[in-house]
N, C-alpha and C positions, 0 to 999 in steps of 0.2 A: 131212291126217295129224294126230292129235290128238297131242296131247302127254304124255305119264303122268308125273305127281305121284307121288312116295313119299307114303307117308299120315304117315310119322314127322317129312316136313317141313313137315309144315300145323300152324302154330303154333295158330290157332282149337281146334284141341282142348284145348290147356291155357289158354287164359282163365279159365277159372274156377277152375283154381288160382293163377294171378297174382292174380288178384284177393282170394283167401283169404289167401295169403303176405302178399300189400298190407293187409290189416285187423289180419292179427296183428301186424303191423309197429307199426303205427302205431300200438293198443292198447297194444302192449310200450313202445311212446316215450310215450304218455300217464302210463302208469302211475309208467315210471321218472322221469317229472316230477315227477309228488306225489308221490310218494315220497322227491324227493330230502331232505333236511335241509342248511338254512342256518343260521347263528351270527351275532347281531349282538354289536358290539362294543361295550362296554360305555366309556364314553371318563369315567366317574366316577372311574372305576377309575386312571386314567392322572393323573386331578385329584389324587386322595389321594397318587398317589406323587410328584408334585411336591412338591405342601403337606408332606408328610411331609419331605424332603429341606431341611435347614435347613441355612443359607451360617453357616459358620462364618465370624465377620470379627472381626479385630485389631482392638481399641479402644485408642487407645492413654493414657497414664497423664497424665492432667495436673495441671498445679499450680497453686496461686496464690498468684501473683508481688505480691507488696506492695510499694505504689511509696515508695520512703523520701523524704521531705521535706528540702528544704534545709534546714540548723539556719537558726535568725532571726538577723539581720545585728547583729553588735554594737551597742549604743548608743553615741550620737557622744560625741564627747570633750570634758569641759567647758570652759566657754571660760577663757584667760587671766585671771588678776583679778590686773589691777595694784595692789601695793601702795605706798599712798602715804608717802613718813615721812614724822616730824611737825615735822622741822624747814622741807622744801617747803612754801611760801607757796600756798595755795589760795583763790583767788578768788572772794569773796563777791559773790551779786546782793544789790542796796539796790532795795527796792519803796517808790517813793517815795507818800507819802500825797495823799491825792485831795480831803484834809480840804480847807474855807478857811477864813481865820482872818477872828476877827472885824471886823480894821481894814478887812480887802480888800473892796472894792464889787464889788458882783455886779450882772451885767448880767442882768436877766430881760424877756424877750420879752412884746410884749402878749400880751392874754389875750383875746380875740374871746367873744362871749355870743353863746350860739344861740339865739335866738327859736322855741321851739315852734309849728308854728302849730297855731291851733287843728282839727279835726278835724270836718270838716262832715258829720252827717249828713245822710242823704238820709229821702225819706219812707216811713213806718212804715206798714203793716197795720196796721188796725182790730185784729187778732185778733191782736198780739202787741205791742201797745205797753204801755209801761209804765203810762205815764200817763196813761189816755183825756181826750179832752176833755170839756170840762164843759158841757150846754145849761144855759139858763140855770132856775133853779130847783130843778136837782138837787143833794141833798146827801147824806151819809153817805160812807160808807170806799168804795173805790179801784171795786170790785165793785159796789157797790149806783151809785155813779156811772155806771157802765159800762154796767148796765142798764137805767137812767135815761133815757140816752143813746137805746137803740136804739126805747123804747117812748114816747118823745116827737116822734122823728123818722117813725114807724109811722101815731100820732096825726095828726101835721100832714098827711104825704099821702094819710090817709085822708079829712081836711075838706079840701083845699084841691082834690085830684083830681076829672074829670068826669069819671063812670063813666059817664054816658049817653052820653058819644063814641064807644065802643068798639061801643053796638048802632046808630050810626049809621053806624058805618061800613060795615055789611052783613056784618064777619065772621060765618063759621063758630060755631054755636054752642059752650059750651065754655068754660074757664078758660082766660088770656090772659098771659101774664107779660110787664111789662116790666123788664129788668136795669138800674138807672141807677148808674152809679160819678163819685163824688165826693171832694173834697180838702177838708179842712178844713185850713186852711194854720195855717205859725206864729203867725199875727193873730187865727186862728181865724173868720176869713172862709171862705164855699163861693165854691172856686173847679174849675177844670175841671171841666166837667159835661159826663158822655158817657150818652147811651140807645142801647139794641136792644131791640127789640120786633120784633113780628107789624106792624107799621106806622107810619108816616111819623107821622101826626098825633100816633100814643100817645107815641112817643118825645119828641117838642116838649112834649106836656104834662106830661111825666115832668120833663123839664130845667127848665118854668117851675114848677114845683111846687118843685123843690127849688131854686132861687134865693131862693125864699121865705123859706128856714129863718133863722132868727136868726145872729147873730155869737155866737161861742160864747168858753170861755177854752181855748185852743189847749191837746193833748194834750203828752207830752214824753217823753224817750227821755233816760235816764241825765243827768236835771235841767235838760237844756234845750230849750227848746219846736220841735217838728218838726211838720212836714206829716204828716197824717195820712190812708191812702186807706179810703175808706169804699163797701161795693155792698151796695145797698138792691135787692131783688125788689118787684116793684111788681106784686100778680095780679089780675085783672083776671077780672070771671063776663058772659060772654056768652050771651042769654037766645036 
């Protein structure tokens, strides 16, 4: 036995108008979306009405107070002055004199003498004494003795020296110096005699060279006769 459907309850005939109603639907909700209009708030607007709005505030009235100073404290009170009258007896100081008279013996203390002593110098450089000493034979003023001095002492180590020592000893070719330092003492004697050199022999024949020199008349320093030091270069040509 089949069953019979009214045709008015078979929904399948109207799908396709659901379907239409459902597109305007949702057209009509699109639309009404862009469509709508929004207002944004404008919050500057809010800033001015602050800033504009000014706090009224009580200031209140001040003064100034000036501080008064203490007045300055009287000056003290002068002191008492006793007066004396003139019949009170006032009491004289007597400063007795310190003089002594002639009768009175005076006792006076020995008197001790100091003996100076004399002031020893010691010995002088060639090249600041006063008064060089004298070889023997040189004369003229202070200067002209002086150089006297150097160019007769030059002379002697020049005759009295063996230059042939120097190319026997095998040195290095070349100029050779020997330094020799010496004392013309107060007697004017040579005394300490010291050499350096490039070698042993040169300096021995430096020191016998200048024992050579003569006795002279001793140099002096503020008039009285001192040791005077004297350094002779001794150069020497090795062939």
């Amino acid at each position: 036995m089949e069953i019979k459907k009214n045709p008015k309850a078979n929904l399948e005939n109207y799908s396709k108008l659901f379907m239409q109603l459902g597109l305007v639907l949702a057209l009509l909700i699109i639309y009404l979306g862009i469509e709508h209009k929004t207002f944004e708030r404008d919050l500057s607007d809010l800033a001015n009405v602050n800033q504009q709005e000014e706090v009224e505030e009580d200031i209140p009235i001040t003064e100034r107070i000036e501080q008064i100073k203490p007045p300055p404290p009287p000056p003290p009170a002068p002191e008492v002055i006793e007066v004396v009258e003139d019949e009170k007896e006032v009491e004289e100081t007597v400063l007795e004199s310190t003089e002594t008279d002639e009768n009175e013996a005076v006792e006076v203390e020995e008197i001790e003498e100091v003996v100076e002593e004399e002031e020893v110098l010691e010995d002088v450089p060639f090249a600041i004494i006063e008064d060089a000493p004298v070889f023997p034979g040189c004369k003229g003023s202070k200067a002209q003795k002086k150089k006297c001095l150097q160019e007769k002492i030059m002379k002697h180590v020049r005759k009295k020296y063996n230059t042939d020592l120097a190319n026997e000893l095998g040195l290095d070719p070349g100029k050779k110096r020997v330094y020799v330092q010496f004392k013309i003492s107060k007697t004017g004697a040579i005394t300490d005699v010291r050499a350096r050199g490039p070698h042993k022999r040169l300096e021995k024949e430096a020191i016998r060279v200048v024992k050579l020199l003569p006795k002279m008349i001793p140099g002096k320093q503020r008039g009285r006769p001192v040791g005077v030091k004297y350094t002779l270069p001794v150069t020497l040509l090795v062939e």
